[in-house]
N, C-alpha and C positions, 0 to 999 in steps of 0.2 A: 859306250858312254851313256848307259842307260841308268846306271844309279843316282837318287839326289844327291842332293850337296847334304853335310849336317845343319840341319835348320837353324840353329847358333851361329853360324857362322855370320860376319857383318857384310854387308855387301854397302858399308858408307860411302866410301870412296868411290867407289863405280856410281853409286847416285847420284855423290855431287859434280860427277863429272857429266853427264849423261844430264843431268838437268840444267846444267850451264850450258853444254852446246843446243837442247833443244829451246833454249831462252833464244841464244844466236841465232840459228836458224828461222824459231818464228820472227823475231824481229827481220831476218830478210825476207821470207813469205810475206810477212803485213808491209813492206814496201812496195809489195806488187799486188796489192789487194784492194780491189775498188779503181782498177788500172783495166789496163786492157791488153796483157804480158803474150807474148807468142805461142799455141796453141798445136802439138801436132797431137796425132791420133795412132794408137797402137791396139795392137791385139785384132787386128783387123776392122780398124775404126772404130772400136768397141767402148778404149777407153783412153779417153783424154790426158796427157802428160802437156804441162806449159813452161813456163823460162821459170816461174817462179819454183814450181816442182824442183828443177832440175840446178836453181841457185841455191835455194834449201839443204839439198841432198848435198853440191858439193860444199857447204858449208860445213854439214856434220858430217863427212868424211873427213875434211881438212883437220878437225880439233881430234874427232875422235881414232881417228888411226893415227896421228900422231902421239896419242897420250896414251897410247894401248899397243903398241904396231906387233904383239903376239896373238891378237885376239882376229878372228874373222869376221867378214864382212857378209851382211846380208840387205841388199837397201833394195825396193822394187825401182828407183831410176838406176841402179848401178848392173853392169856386166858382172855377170854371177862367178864367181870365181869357188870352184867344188875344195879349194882347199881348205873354206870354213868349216867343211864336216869334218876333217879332221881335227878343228882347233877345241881345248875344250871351253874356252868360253870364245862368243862371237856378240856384234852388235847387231842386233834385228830392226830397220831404221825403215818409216817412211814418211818421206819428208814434209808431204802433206798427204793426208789421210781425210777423205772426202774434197778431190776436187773439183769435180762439178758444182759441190754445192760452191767451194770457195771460188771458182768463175762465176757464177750466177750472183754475186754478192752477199749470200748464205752466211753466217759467223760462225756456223757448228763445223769448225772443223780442226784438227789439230795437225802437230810435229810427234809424232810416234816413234819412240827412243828403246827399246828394252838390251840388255844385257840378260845372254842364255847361255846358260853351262849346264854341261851332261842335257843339253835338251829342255831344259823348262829353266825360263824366266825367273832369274833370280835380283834384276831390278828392271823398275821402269819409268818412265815419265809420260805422260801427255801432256804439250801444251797446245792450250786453243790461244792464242794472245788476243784473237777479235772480242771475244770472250774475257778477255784479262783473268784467264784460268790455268792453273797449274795443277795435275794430278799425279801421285807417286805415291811407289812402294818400293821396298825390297824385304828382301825374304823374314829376316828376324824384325821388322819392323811392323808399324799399322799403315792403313793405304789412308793417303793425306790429300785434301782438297786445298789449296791454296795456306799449306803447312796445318791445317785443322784434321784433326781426323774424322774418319766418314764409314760410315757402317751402313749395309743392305737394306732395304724393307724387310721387317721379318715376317717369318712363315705365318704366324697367327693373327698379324694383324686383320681385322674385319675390313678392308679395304673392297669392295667391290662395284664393277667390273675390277679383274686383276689386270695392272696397265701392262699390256706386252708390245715390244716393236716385235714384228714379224711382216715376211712378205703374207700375197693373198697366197700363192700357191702353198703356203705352208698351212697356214690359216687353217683350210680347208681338209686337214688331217686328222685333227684332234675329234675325240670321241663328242658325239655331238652335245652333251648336257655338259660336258667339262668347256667346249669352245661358247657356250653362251654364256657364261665367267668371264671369259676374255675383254677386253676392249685393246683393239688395235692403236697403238698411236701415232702418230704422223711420219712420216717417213723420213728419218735424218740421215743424209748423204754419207756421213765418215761415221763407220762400223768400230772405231775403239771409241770414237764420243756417244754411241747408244751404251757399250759397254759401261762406259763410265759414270753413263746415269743409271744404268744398273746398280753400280758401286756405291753410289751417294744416295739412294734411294726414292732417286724421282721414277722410276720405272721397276715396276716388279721382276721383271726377266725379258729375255728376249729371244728370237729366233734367228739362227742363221745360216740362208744356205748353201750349199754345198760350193767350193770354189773359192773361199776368203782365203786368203794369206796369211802366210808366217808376221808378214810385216803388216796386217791390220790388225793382228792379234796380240801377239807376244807381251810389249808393255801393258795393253788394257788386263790380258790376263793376271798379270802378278798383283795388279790394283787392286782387281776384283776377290785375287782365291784374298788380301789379307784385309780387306773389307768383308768378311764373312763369305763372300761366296764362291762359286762355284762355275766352269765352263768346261763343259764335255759333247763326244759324241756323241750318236745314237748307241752306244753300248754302255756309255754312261764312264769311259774313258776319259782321264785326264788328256790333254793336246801334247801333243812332241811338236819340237820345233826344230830347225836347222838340221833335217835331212836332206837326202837331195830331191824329196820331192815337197815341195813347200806348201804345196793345196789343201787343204780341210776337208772333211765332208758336212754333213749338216750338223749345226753348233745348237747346244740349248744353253741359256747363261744365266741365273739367278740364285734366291738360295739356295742351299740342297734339298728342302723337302719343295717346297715347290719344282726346282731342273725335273726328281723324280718322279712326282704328279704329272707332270708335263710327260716325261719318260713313257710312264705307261698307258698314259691317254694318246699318245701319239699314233697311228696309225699308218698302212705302209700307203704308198700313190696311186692312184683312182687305177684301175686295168686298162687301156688304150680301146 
């Protein structure tokens, strides 16, 4: 299930379904937001999961497996079930995407919604509702910001420092004339909302590393490839999605001439 889909093909229907339940869902996350919702700790206390997470999630389970019930499930609050690698389309769902920041009171954070077939995201939505933000694409369409469409920073604008979110340890890679171009920007909690300002072009690109998810990626991706750009490996690899191993390695995400600048100024990790 490696082949694309034909780029023609509409993927309407699956959009307006998939933006309707991530409308439901935010509206039950923003009812637990600025609350103080039950709080456990997984991944070896690593990373925070709360009630609201986990009302979100069953919210867009309920709509969207019912309204698809041949499609696979992929959601980071849900018990993984391997039978979505065989479906050829699945929902890649996370209910909230940046939750620390949205316990801390934070507004950057979204309902990350994508539909994937043969492996790459052929629709998506974000929505931030604290934000009163909506983002979406699908494949034969343009990636839309609150129904407007929205296109990247381009490659030649004179824009300098170029704005990048990146960690420090990434930072610290790039060839040293090409990283004094940089400016770092602030560090926002939910990794498809830096995507998306990727998209819309408040941010020139960003860095990602190693260890993100199918479910922090998938819908930001299809925003971003039909906003102009682009997210790849280090080999400069388009992303697969809904294999059984769901982890990333390190992400680069903006135009294409810049990802590739970025590419080959990158460097490999200090020697121990």
């Amino acid at each position: 299930m490696t082949d694309a889909f034909d780029t023609t093909k509409d993927w309407t229907d699956d959009l307006a379904l998939i933006e309707m339940a991530g409308r439901e869902a935010g509206a039950v996350a923003l009812s637990h937001f600025g609350g103080a919702p039950e709080v456990w700790w997984k991944n070896g206390g690593q990373s925070p999961v709360s009630a609201a997470d986990l009302a979100a999630n069953s919210c867009l389970e309920d709509i969207l497996r019912k309204a698809r019930p041949d499609y696979g499930w992929l959601s980071e609050e849900s018990r993984d079930d391997p039978a979505r690698i065989a479906a050829e389309c699945a929902f890649v769902v996370d209910p909230i995407d940046g939750t620390r920041g949205f316990l801390s009171g934070g507004k950057t954070w979204v309902v990350s919604v994508a539909v994937v077939a043969r492996n790459r995201p052929v629709a998506g939505v974000l929505v931030a509702p604290a934000l009163d933000e909506i983002y979406s694409a699908q494949l034969s369409g343009p990636a839309l910001k609150n129904g407007v469409p929205i296109a990247i920073a381009a490659a030649g604008e004179e824009r300098r420092p170029v704005e990048i979110s990146m960690p420090g340890n990434l930072a610290g890679r790039f060839n040293a004339d090409f990283g004094a171009r940089l400016r770092r920007h602030p560090h926002i909690p939910s990794l498809a909302y830096r995507l998306a300002m990727v998209a819309d072009g408040r941010l020139d690109g960003t860095l990602v590393r190693a260890h993100s998810h199918d479910w922090d990626l998938a819908a930001a991706d299809i925003i971003l490839e039909r906003a102009g750009g682009v997210l790849v490996d280090e080999a400069e690899r388009t992303l697969g999605y809904n294999h059984a191993d769901v982890s990333q390695g390190t992400l680069f995400a903006g135009h294409p001439a810049l990802v590739s600048e970025m590419l080959r100024q990158f460097g490999p990790p200090d020697a121990p």
